[in-house]
C-alpha positions in Angstrom: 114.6 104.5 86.5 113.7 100.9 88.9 110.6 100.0 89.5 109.5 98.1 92.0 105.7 96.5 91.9 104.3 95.9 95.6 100.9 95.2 95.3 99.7 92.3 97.0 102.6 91.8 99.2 102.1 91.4 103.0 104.4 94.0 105.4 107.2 94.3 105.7 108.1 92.8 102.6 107.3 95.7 100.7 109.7 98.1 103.1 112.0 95.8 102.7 112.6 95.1 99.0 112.1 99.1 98.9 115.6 99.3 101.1 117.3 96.9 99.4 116.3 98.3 95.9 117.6 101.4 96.4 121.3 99.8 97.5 121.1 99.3 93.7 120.5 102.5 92.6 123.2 104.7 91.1 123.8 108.2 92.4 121.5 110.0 89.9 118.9 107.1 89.7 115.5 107.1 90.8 113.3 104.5 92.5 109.5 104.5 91.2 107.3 102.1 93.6 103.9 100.9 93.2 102.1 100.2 96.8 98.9 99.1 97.7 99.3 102.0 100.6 101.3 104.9 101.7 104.3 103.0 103.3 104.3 105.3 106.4 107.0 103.8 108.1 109.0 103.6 105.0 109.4 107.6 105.2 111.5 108.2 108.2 113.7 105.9 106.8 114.5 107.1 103.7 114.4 110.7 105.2 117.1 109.3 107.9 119.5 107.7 104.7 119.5 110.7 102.5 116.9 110.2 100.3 113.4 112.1 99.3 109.8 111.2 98.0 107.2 111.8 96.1 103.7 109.6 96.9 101.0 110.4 94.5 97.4 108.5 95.1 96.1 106.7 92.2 92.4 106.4 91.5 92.1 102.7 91.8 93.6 103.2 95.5 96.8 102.4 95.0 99.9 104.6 95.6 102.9 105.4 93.5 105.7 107.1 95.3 109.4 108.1 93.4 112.4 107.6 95.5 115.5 109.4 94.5 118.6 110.5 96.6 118.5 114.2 98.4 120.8 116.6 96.1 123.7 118.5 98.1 
């Protein structure tokens, strides 16, 4: 699994090093990024390229969200 830590960073750059990232990734790999928010216009994206998400909230306030591509 890549992970990706994007805490602190300003937008877009989080979104972007998210999409690149994932140009990386092998077929069965999965994406695990920390944000400092729910990257809302990162979903439609991902949705649009094949791929599905999992955002879970932290306590701290920070999110967590695993990236991996949509099977068949």
């Amino acid at each position: 699994m890549a992970f990706l830590d994007n805490r602190g960073l300003e937008p877009p750059e989080p979104m972007m090093r998210v999409l690149q990232a994932l140009e990386q990734l092998g077929p069965e790999e999965e994406l695990e990024v920390l944000n400092d928010r729910r990257p809302v216009f990162l979903y439609p994206l991902l949705e649009e390229r094949g791929y599905v998400h999992e955002t879970t909230e932290n306590p701290d306030g920070t999110v967590r969200i695993r990236i991996r591509r949509r099977q068949g």
